[in-house]
Residue frames relative to the residue before (quaternion, step in Angstrom):
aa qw qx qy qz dx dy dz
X 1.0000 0.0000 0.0000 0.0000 0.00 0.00 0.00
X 0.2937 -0.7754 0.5467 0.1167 3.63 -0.87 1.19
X 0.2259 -0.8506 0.4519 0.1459 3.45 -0.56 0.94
X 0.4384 -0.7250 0.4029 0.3462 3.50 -0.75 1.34
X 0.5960 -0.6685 0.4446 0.0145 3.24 -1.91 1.33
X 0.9693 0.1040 -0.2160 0.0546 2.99 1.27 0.15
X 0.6966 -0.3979 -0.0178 0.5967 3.54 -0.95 1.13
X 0.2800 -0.7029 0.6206 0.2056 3.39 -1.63 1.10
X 0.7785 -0.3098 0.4975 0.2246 3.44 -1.52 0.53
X 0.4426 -0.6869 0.4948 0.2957 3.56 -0.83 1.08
X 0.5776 0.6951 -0.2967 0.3085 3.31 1.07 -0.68
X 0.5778 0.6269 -0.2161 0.4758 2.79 1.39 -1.88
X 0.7448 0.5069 -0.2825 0.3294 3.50 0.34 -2.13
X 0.6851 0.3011 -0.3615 0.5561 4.28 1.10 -1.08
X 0.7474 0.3604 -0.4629 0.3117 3.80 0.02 0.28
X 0.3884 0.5980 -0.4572 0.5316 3.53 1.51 0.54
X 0.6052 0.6531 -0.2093 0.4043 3.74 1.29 -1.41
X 0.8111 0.3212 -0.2079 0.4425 2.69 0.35 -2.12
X 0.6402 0.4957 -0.4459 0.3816 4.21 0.82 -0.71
X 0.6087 0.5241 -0.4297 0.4125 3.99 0.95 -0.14
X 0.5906 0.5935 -0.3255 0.4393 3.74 1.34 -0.98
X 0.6745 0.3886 -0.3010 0.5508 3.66 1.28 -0.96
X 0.6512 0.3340 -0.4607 0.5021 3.77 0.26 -0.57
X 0.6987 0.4493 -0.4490 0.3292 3.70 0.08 -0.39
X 0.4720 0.7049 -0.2441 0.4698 3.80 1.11 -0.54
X 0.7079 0.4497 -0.1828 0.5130 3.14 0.50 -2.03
X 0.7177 0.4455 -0.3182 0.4303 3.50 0.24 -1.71
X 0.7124 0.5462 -0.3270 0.2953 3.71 0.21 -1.40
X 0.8365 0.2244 -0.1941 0.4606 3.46 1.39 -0.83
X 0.3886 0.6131 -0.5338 0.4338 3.27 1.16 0.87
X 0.7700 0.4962 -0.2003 0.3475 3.05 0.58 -1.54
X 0.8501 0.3580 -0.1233 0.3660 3.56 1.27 -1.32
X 0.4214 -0.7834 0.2847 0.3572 2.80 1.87 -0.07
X 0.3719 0.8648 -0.2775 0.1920 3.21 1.62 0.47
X 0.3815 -0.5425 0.3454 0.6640 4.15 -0.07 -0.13
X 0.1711 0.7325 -0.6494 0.1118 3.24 -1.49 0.34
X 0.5632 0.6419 -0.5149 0.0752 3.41 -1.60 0.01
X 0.7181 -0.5585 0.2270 0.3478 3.98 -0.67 -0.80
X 0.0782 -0.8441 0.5139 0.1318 3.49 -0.52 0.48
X 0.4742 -0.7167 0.3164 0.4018 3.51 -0.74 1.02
X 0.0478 0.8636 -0.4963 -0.0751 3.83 -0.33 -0.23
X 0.7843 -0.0051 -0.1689 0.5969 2.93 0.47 1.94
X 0.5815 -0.5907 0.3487 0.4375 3.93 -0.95 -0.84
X 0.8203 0.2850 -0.2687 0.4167 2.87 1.37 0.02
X 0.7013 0.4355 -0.2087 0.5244 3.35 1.82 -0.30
X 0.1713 -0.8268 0.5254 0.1053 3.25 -1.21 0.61
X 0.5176 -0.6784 0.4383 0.2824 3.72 -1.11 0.63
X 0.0322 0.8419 -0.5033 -0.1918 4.10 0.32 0.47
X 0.0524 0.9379 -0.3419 -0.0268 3.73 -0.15 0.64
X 0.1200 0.7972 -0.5845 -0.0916 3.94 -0.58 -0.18
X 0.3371 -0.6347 0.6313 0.2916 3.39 -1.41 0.59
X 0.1661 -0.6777 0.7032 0.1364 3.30 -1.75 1.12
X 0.7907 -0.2957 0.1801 0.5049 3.54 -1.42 0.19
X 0.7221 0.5468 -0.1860 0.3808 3.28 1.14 -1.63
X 0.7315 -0.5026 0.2373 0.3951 3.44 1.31 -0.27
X 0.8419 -0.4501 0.1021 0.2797 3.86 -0.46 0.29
X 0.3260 0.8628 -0.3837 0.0461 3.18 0.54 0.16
X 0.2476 -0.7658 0.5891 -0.0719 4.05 -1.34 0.97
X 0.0511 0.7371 -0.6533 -0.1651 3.04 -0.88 0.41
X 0.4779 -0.5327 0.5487 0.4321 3.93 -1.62 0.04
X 0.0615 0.8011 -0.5940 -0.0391 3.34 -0.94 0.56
X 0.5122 -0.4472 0.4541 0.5756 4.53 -0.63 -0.02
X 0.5063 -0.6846 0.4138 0.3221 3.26 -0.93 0.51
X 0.7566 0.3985 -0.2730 0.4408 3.72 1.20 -0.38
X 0.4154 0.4793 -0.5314 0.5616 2.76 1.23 1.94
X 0.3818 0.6395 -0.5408 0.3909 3.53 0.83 0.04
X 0.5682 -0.5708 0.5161 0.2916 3.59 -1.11 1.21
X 0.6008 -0.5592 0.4946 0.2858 4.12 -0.84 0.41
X 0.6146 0.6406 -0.1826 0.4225 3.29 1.03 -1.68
X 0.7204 0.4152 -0.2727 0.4840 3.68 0.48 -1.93
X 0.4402 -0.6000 0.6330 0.2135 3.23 -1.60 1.37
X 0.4822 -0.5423 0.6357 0.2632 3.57 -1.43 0.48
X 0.1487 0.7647 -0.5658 0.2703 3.67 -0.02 1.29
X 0.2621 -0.7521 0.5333 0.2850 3.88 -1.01 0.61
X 0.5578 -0.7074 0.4057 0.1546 2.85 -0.93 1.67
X 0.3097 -0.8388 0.3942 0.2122 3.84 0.98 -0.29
X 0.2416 -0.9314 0.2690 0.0410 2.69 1.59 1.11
X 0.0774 -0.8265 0.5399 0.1394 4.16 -0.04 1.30
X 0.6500 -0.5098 0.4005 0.3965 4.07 1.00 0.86
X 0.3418 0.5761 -0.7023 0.2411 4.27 0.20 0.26
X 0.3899 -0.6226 0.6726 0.0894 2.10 -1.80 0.34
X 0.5820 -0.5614 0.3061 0.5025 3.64 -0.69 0.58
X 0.5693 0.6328 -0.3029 0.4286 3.68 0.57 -0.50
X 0.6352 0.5267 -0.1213 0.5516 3.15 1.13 -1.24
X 0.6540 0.4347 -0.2952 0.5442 4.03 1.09 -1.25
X 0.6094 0.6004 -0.3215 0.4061 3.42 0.74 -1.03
X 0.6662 0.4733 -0.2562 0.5163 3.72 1.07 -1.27
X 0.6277 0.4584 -0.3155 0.5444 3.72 0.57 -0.82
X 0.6152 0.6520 -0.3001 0.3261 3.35 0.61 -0.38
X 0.6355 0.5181 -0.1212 0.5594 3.33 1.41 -2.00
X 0.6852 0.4584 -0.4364 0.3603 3.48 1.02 -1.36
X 0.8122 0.3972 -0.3119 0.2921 3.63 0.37 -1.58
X 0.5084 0.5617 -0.4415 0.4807 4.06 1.71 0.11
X 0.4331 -0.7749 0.4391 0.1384 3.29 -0.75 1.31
């Protein structure tokens, strides 16, 4: 399979992002039963989140991409920083 060559649109690249942050969310806390789900954040964005072993992590996303499924729940938010999500991240990815 030949992959197509060309450069995508910034747009393109955060709505490729923002639909992996929700399927990864959704799936991670269906499946693991972990905390997780969506806080509003603002009127038009929302916060999708779940806590792995390694620690909290969220991303902003439009809100009418939030997954149906995730419950609208405050995440209790422990202050990371993206650096910090990004690190929890590496640790809990074998």
């Amino acid at each position: 399979m030949e992959a197509a060559s060309a450069e995508k649109s910034i747009d393109e690249v955060y709505y490729d992002r923002n639909l992996l942050a929700a399927a990864f969310v959704d799936f991670y806390v269906g499946v693991s039963g972990a905390s997780g789900g969506w806080w509003p954040d603002g009127e038009e964005w929302a916060v999708v989140w779940c806590d792995l072993p390694t620690g909290q992590v969220g991303w902003h996303l439009p809100q009418e991409m939030v997954p149906s499924l995730l419950e609208e729940r405050d995440p209790l938010y422990d202050g990371y920083t993206t650096t910090e999500k990004n690190e929890r991240l590496a640790r809990w990815v074998p």
